[in-house]
Phi, psi and omega in degrees: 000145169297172148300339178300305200264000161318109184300123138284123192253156159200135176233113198277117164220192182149186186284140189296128170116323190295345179149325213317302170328311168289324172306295196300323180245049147254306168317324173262358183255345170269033150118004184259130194292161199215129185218137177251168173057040183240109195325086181333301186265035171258336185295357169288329196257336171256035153266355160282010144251184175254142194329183157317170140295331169316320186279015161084206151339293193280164165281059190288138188301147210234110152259132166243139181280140158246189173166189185261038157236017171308124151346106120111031152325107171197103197298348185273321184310316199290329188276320151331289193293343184265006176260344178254349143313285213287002170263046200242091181300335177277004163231155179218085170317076148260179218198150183221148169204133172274090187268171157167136172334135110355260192296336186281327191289292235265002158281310165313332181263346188288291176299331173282336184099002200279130156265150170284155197290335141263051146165066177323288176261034182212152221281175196281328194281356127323295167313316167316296167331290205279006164283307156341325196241345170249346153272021172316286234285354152300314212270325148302343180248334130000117171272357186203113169244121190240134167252149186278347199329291208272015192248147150278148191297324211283332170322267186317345159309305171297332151309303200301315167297311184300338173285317208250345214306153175290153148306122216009058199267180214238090186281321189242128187249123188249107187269108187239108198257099153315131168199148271198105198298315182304012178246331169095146181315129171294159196273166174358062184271149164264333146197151221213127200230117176272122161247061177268348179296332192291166173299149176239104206281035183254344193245034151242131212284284200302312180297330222304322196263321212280147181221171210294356169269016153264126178341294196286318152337258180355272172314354179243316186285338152281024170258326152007121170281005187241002189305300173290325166286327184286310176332321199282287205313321174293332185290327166267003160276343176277318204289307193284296129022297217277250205332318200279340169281356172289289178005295186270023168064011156347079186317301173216149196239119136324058234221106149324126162243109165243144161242189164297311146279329182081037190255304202242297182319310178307292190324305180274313165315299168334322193258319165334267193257048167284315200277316153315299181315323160296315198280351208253016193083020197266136164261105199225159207239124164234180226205094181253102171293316211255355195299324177278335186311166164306112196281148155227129197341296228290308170274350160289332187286353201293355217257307205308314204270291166344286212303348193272321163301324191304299210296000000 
């Protein structure tokens, strides 16, 4: 291998309870491939296989978990064969331990209802001790140590992305779907924006067949006086909004546009701001559900029919 094509390997262990689990599938959702529980002297033969066929090309950087209830668990040994991994130049081997209090773990197992895996039958904070004491010499020898004692799980994520994250790599897939309220809601939306207040280019005769990717739509729905400020205001709750769900390791963000049929408002707001969003450094995806439906009175009017009652 080049230096270009060096694997990055990580090998996550610590005291049970401490996180590892909350690592390894933070470690997967930014893109790494990840195996718990895996035997330290089988990794020579499975870095020597080749990826999924699924990923296509690549070569995703690999964390495997240990512990001490890991196959053939034994730490001076396990520390050997993994110093004789790093003189391997095609790989570039570090190691994380997950540390954490005493009284903080055994609050955790307290709470989860969960026994420690030493000491099935003797209270956790012994098995915490006699764990404690056969992973020091990992925990001295760590190239990365983070303790958990004072962390939220949703904390250590963030740790753990800011440390491992790939390079550009694309945490969050963000989707903005047009949809027609009279059609019924799209499934796992997250945040959701009514513009049925804008004029509706459904009752102009020249418009009626036409839908919200036409010009002349466009240009009647920006005449709206309420048009341009609410348009600003969504783009800058999403421009605040949008990083804090990466932030927060956030796979995919939903974001709903509905009007009443989901043919010209959604539709043309949808492409607005996919395309500002875009412009503000967002990579986003849209979605016209209703674009294609049949347009019909009967359900624009329904919009019509509400308000009369409300009033």
């Amino acid at each position: 291998m080049t230096a270009s094509t060096v694997k990055n390997v990580l090998l996550i262990t610590g005291l049970s309870g401490a996180g590892k689990s909350t690592a390894l599938k933070t470690l997967e959702d930014i893109g790494w491939e990840t195996i718990d529980n895996f035997p330290i002297r089988l990794v020579e033969g499975l870095l020597k296989t080749p990826p999924s066929s699924s990923r296509g090309d690549q070569d995703p950087p690999l964390a495997l978990g240990f512990d001490s209830r890991t196959r053939g668990f034994e730490p001076d040994q396990l520390i050997r064969r993994i110093k004789k991994l790093q003189a391997n130049e095609d790989f570039l081997i570090s190691t994380l331990y997950l540390d954490c209090a005493g009284g903080e773990l055994e609050r955790r197992y307290a709470e989860t209802r969960r026994r420690h895996p030493l000491a099935l039958d003797r209270p956790a904070k012994e098995g915490i001790a006699l764990e404690r004491a056969q992973l020091e010499p990992f925990r001295r020898w760590a190239d990365h140590v983070i303790d958990t004692s004072g962390l939220s799980a949703n904390t250590l994520q963030k740790e753990i992305r800011q440390e491992f994250e790939i390079e550009d790599a694309a945490l969050t897939t963000i989707t903005i779907t047009s949809f027609g309220f009279s059609r019924g809601l799209p499934n796992n939306i997250d945040l959701l924006f009514d513009v049925r207040f804008l004029t509706n280019p459904f009752w102009e005769s020249d418009l009626k067949l036409m839908t919200g990717r036409d010009q002349e739509v466009a240009e009647y729905i920006a005449k709206d006086p309420a048009y341009d400020e609410s348009l600003r205001k969504f783009e800058d709750m999403l421009v605040f909004l949008l990083p804090k769900y990466q932030d927060a390791g956030k796979a995919y963000v939903n974001i709903g546009i509905g009007c009443t049929g989901g043919r010209h408002r959604s539709v043309h707001v949808a492409e607005a701001l996919s395309k500002n969003l875009q412009a503000a450094g967002f990579s986003t995806t849209v979605s016209h559900r209703n674009l294609a439906s049949r347009p019909m009175a009967a359900l624009e009017s329904m919009q019509n029919v509400r308000a009369e009652k409300e009033n």
